[in-house]
PyMOL Python script that loads the backbone (N, CA, C, O; Angstrom):
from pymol import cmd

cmd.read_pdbstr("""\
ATOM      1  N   UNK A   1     112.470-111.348 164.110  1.00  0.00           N
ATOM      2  CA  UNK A   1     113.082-110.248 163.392  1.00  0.00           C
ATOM      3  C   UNK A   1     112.442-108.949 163.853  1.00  0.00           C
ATOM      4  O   UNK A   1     111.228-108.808 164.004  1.00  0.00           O
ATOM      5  N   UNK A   2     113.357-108.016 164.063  1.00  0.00           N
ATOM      6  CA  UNK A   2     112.392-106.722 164.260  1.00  0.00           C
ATOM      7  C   UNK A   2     112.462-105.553 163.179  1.00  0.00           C
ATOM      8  O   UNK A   2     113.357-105.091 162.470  1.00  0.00           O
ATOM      9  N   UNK A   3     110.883-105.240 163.410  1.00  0.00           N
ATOM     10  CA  UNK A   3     110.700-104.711 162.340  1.00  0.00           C
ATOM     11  C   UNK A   3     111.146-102.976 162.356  1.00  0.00           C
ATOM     12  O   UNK A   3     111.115-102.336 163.407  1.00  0.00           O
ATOM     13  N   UNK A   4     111.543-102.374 161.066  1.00  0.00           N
ATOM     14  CA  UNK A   4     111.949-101.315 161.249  1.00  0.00           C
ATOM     15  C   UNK A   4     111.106-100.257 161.538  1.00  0.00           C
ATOM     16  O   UNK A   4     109.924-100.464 161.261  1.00  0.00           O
ATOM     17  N   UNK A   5     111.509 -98.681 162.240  1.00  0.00           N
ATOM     18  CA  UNK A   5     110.980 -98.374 162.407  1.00  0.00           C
ATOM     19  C   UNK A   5     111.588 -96.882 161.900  1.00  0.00           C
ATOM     20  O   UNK A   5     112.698 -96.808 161.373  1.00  0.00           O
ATOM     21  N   UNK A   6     110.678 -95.633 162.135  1.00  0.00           N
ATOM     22  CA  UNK A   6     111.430 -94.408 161.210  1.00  0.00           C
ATOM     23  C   UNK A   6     112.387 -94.111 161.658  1.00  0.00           C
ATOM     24  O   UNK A   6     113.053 -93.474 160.842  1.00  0.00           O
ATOM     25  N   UNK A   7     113.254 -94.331 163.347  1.00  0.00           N
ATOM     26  CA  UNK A   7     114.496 -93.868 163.454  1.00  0.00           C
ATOM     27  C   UNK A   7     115.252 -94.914 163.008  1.00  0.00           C
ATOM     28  O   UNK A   7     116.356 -94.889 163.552  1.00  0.00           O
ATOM     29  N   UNK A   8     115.097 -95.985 162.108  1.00  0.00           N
ATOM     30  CA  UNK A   8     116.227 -97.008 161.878  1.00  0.00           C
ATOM     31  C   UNK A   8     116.707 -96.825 160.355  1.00  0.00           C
ATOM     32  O   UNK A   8     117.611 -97.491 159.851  1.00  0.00           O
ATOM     33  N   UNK A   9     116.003 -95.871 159.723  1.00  0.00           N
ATOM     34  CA  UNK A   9     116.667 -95.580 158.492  1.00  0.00           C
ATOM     35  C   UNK A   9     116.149 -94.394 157.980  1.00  0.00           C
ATOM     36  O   UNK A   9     115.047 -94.026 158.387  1.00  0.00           O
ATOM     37  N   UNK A  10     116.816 -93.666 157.074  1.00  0.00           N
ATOM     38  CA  UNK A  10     116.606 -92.717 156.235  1.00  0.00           C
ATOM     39  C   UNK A  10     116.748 -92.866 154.538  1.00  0.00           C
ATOM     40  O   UNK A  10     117.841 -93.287 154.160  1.00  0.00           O
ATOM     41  N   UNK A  11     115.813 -92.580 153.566  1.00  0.00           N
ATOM     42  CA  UNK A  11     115.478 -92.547 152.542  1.00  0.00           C
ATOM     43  C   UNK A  11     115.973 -90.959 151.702  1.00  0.00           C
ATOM     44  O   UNK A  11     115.705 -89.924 152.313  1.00  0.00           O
ATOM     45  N   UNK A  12     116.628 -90.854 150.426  1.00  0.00           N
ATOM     46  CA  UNK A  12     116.715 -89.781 149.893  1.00  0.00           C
ATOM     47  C   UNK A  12     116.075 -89.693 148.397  1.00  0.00           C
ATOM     48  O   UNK A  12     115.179 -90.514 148.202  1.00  0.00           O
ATOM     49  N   UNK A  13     116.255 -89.198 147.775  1.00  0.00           N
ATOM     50  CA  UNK A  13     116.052 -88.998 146.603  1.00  0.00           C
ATOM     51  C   UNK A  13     116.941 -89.225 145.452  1.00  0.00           C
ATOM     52  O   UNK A  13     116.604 -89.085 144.277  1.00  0.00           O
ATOM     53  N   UNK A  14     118.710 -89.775 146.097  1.00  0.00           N
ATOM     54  CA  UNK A  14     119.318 -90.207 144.949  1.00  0.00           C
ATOM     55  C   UNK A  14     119.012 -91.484 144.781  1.00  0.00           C
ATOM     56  O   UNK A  14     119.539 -91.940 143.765  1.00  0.00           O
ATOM     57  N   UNK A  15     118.071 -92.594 145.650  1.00  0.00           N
ATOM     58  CA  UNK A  15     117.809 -93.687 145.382  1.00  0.00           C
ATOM     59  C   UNK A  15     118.856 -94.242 146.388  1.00  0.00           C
ATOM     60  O   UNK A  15     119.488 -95.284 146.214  1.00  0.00           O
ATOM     61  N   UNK A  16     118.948 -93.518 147.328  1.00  0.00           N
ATOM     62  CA  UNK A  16     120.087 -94.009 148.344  1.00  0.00           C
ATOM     63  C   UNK A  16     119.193 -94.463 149.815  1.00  0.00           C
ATOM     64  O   UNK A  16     118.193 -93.803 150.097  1.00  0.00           O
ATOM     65  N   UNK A  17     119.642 -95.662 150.746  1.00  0.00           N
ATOM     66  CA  UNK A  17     118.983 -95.736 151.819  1.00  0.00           C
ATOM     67  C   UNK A  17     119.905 -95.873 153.076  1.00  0.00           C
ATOM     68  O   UNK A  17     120.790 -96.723 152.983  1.00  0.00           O
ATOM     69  N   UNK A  18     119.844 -95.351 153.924  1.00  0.00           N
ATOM     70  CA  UNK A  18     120.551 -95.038 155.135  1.00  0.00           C
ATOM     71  C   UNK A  18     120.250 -96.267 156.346  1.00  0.00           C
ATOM     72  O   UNK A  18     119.182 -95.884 156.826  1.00  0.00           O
ATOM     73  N   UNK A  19     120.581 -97.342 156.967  1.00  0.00           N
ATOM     74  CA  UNK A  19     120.691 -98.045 157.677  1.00  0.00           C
ATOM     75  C   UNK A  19     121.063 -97.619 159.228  1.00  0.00           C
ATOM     76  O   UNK A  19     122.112 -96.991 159.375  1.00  0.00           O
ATOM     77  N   UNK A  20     120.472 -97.845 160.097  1.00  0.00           N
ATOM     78  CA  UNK A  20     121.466 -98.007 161.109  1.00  0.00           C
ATOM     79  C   UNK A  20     120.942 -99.576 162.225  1.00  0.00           C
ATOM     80  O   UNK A  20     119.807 -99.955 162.514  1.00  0.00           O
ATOM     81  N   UNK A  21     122.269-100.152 162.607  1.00  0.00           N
ATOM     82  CA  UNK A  21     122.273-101.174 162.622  1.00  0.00           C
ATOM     83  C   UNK A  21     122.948-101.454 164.081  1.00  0.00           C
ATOM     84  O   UNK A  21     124.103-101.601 163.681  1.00  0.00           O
ATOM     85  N   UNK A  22     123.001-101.562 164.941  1.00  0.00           N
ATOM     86  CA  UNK A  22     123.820-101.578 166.487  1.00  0.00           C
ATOM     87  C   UNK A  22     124.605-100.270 165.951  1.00  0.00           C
ATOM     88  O   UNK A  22     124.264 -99.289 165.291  1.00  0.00           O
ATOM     89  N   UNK A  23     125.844-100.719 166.555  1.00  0.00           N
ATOM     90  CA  UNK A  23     127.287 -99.046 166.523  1.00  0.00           C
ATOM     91  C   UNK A  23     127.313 -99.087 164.693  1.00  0.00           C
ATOM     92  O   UNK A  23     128.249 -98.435 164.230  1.00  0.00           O
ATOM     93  N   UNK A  24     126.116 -99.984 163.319  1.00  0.00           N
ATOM     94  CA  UNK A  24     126.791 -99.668 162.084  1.00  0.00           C
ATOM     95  C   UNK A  24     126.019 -98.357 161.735  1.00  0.00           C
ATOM     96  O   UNK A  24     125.161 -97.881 162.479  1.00  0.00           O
ATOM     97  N   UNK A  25     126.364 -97.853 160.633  1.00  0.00           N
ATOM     98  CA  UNK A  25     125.180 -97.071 159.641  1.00  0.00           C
ATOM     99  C   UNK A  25     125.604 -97.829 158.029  1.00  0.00           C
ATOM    100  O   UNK A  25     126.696 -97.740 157.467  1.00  0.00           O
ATOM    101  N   UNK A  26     124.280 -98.627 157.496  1.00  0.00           N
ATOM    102  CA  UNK A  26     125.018 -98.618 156.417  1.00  0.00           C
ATOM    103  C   UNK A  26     124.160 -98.196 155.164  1.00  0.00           C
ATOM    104  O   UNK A  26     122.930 -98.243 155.171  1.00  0.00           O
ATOM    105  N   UNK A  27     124.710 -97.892 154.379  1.00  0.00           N
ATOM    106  CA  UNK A  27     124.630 -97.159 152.791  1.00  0.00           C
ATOM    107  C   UNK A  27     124.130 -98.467 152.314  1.00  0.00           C
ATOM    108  O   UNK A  27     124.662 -99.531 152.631  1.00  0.00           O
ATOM    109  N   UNK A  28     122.927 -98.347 151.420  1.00  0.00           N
ATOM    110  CA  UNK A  28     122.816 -99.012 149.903  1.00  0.00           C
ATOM    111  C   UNK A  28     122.030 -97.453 149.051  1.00  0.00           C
ATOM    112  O   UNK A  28     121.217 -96.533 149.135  1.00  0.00           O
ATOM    113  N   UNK A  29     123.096 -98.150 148.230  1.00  0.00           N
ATOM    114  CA  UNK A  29     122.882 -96.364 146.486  1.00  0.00           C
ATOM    115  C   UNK A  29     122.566 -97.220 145.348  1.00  0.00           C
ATOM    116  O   UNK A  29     123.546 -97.899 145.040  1.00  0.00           O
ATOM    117  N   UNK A  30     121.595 -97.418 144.651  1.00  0.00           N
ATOM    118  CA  UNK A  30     121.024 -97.759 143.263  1.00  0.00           C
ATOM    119  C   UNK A  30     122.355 -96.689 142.476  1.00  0.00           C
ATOM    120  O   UNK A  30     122.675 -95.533 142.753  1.00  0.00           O
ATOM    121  N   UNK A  31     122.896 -97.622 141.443  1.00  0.00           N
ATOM    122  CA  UNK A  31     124.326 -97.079 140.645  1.00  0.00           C
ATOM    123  C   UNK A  31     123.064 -97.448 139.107  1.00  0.00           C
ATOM    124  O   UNK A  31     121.929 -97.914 139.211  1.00  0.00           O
ATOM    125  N   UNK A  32     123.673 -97.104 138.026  1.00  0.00           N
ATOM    126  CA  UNK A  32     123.137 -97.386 136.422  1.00  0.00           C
ATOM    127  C   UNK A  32     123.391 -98.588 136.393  1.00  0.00           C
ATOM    128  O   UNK A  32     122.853 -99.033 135.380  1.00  0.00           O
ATOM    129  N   UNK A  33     124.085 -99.645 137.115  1.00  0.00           N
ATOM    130  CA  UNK A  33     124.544-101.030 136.736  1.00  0.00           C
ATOM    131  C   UNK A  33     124.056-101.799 138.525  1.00  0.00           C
ATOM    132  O   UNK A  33     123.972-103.018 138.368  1.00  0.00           O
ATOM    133  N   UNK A  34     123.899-101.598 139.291  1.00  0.00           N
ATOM    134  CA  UNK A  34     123.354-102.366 140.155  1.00  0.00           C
ATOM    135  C   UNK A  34     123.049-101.601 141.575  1.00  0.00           C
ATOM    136  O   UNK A  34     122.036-100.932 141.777  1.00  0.00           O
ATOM    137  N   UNK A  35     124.033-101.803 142.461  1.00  0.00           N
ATOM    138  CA  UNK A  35     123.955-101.256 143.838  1.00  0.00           C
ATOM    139  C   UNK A  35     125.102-101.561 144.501  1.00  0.00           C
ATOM    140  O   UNK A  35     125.901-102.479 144.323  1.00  0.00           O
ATOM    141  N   UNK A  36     125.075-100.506 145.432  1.00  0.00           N
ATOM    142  CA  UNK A  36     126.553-100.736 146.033  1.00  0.00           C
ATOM    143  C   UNK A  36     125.897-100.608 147.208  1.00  0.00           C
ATOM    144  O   UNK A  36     124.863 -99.951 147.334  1.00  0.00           O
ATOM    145  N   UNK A  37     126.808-101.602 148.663  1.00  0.00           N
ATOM    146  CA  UNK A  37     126.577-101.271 149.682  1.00  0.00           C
ATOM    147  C   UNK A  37     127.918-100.623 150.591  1.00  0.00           C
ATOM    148  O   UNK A  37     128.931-101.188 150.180  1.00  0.00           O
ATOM    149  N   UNK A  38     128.157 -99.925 151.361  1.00  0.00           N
ATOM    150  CA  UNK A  38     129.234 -99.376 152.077  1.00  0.00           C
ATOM    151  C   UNK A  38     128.338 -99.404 154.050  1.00  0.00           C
ATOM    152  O   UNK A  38     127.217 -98.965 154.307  1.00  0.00           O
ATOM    153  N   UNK A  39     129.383-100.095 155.121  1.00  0.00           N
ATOM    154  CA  UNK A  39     129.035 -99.965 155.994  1.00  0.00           C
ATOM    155  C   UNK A  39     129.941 -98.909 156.651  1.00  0.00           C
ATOM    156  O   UNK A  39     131.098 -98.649 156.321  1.00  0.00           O
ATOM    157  N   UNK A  40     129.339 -98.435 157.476  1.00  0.00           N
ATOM    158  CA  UNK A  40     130.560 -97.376 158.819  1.00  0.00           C
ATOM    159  C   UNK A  40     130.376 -97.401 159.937  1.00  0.00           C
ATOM    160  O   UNK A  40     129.241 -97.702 160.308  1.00  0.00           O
ATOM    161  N   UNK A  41     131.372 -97.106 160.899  1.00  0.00           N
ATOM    162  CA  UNK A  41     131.493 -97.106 162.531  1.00  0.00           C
ATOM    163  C   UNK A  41     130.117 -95.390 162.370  1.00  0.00           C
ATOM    164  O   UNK A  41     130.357 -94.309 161.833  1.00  0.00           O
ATOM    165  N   UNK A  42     128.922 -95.807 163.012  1.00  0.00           N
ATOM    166  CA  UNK A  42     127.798 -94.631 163.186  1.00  0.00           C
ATOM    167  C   UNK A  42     128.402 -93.568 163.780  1.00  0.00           C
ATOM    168  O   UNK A  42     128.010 -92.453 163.437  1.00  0.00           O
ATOM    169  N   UNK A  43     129.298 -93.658 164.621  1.00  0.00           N
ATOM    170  CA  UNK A  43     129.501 -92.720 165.884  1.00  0.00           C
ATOM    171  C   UNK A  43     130.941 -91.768 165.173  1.00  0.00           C
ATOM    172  O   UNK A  43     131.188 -90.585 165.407  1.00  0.00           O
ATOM    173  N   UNK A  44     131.751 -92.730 164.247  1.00  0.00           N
ATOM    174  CA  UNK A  44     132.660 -91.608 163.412  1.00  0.00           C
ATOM    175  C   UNK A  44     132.037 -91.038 162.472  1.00  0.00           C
ATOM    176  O   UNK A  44     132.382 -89.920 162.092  1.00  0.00           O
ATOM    177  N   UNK A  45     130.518 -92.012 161.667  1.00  0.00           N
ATOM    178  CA  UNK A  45     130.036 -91.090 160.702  1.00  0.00           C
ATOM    179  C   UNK A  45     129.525 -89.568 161.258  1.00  0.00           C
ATOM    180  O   UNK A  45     129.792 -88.439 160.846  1.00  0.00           O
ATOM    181  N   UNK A  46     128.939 -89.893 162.028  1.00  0.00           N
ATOM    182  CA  UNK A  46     128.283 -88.546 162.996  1.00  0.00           C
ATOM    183  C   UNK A  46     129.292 -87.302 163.168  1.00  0.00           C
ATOM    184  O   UNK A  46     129.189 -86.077 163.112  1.00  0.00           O
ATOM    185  N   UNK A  47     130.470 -88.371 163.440  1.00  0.00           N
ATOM    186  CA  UNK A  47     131.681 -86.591 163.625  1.00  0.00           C
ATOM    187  C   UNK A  47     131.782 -86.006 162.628  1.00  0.00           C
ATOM    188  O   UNK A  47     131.722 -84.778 162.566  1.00  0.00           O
ATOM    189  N   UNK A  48     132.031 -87.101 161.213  1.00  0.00           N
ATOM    190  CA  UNK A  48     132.586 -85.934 160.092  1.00  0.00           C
ATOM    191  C   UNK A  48     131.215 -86.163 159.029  1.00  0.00           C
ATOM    192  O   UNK A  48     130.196 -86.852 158.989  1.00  0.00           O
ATOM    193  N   UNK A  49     131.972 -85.017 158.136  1.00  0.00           N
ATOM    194  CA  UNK A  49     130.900 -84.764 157.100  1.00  0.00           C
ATOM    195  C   UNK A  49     131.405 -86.299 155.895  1.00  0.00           C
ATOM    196  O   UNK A  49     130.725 -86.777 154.987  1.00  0.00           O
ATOM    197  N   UNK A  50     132.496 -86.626 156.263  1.00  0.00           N
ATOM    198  CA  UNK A  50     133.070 -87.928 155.514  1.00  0.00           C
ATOM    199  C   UNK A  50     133.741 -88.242 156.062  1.00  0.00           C
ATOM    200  O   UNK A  50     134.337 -87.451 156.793  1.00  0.00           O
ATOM    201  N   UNK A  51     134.075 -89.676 156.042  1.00  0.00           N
ATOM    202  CA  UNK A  51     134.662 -90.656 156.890  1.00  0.00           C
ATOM    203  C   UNK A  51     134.431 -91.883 155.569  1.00  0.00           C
ATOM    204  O   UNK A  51     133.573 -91.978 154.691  1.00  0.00           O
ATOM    205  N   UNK A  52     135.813 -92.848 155.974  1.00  0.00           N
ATOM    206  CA  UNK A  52     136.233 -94.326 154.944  1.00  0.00           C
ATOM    207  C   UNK A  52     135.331 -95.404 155.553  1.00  0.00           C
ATOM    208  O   UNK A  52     135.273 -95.743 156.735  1.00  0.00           O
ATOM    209  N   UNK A  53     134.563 -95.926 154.393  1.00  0.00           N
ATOM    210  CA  UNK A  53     133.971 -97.391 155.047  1.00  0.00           C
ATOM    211  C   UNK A  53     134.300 -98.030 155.837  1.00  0.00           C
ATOM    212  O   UNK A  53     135.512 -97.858 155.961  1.00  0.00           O
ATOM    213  N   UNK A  54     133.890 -98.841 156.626  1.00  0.00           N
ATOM    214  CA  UNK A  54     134.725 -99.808 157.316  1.00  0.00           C
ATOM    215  C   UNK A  54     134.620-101.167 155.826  1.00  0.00           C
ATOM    216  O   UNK A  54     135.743-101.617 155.595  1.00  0.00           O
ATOM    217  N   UNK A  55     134.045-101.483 155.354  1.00  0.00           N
ATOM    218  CA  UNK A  55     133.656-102.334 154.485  1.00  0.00           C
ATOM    219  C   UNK A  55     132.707-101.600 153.358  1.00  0.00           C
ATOM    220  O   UNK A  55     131.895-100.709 153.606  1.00  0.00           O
ATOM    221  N   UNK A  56     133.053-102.301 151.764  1.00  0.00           N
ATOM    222  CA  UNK A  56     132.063-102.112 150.994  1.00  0.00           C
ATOM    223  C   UNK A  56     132.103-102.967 149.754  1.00  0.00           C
ATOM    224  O   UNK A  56     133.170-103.350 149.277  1.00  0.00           O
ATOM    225  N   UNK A  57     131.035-103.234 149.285  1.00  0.00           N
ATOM    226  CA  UNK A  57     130.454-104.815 148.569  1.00  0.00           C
ATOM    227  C   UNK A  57     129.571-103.933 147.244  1.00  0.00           C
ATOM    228  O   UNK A  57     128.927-102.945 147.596  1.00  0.00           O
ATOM    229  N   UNK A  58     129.567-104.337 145.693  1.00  0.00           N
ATOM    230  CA  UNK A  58     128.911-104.484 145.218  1.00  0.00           C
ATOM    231  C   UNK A  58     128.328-105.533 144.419  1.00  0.00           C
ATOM    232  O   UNK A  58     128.770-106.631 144.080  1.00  0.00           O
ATOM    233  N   UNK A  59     127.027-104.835 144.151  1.00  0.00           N
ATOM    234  CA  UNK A  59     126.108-106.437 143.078  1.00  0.00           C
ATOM    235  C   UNK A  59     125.347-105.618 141.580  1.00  0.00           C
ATOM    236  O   UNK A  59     124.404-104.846 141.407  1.00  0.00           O
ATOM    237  N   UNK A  60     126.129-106.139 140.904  1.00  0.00           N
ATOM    238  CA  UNK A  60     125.481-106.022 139.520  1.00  0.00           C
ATOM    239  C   UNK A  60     123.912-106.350 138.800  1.00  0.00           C
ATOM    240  O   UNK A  60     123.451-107.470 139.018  1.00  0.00           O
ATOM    241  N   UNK A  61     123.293-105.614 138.153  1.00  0.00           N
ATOM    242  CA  UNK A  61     122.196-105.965 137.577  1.00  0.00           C
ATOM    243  C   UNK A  61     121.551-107.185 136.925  1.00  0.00           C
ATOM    244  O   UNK A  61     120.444-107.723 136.964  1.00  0.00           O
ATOM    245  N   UNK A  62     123.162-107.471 136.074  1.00  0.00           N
ATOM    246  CA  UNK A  62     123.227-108.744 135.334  1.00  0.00           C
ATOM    247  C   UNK A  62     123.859-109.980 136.201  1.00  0.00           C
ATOM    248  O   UNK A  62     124.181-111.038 135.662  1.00  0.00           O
ATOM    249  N   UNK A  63     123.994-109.749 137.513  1.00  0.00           N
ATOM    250  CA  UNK A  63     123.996-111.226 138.292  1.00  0.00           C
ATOM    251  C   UNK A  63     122.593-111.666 138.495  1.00  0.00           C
ATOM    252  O   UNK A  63     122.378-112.873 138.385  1.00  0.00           O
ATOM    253  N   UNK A  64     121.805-111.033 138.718  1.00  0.00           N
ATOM    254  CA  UNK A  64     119.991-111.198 139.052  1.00  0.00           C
ATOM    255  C   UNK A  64     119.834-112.591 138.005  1.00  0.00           C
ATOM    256  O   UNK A  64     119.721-113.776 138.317  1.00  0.00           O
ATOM    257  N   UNK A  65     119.879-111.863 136.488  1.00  0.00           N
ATOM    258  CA  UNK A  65     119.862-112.895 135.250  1.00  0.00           C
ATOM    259  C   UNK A  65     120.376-114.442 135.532  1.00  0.00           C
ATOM    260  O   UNK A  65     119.907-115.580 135.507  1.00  0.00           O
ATOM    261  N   UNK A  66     121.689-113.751 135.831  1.00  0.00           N
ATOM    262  CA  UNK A  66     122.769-114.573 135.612  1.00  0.00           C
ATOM    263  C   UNK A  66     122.446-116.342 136.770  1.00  0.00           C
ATOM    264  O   UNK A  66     122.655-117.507 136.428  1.00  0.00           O
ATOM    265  N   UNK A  67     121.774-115.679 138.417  1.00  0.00           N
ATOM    266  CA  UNK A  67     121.528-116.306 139.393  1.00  0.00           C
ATOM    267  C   UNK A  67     120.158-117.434 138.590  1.00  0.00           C
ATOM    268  O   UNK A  67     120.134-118.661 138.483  1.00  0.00           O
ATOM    269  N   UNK A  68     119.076-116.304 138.111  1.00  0.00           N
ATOM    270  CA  UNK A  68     117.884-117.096 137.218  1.00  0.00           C
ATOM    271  C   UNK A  68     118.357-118.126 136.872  1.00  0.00           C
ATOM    272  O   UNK A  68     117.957-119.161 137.405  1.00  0.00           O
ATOM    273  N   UNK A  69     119.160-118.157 136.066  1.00  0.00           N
ATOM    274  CA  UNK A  69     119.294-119.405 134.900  1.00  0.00           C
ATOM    275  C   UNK A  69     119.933-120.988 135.684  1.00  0.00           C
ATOM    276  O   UNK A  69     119.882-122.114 135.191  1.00  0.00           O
ATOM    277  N   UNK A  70     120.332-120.706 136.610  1.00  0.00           N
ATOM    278  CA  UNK A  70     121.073-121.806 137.266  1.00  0.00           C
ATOM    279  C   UNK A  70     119.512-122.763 137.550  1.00  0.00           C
ATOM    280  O   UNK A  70     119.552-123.858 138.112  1.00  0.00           O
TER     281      UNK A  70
END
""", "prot")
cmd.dss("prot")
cmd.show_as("cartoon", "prot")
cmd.util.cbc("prot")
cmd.orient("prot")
């Protein structure tokens, strides 16, 4: 596995973390109820100030629980 390094991601202050991954960049954002992830083509994020996911997935707080108990 390789390990990351400071050009492979960026950190903010909304609790958001910036990925980049071969041609991806992807988003994970801490929400009041869990986290959402959103991936994008890097090279269209770069053109605009916004651009549509290519894909995006979330996970709830109360699945964590929910996974425990099994």
């Amino acid at each position: 596995m390789k390990r990351l390094i400071d050009d492979d991601y960026t950190m903010d202050n909304n609790g958001s973390v910036w990925i980049d991954v071969r041609g991806f960049t992807v988003n994970i954002l801490t929400t009041d109820e869990g986290i959402t992830v959103d991936v994008f083509n890097r090279n269209e994020l770069a053109e605009h100030i916004w651009c549509s996911p290519i894909a995006s997935t979330y996970a709830f707080d109360h699945e964590l629980a929910d996974s425990a108990a099994e």
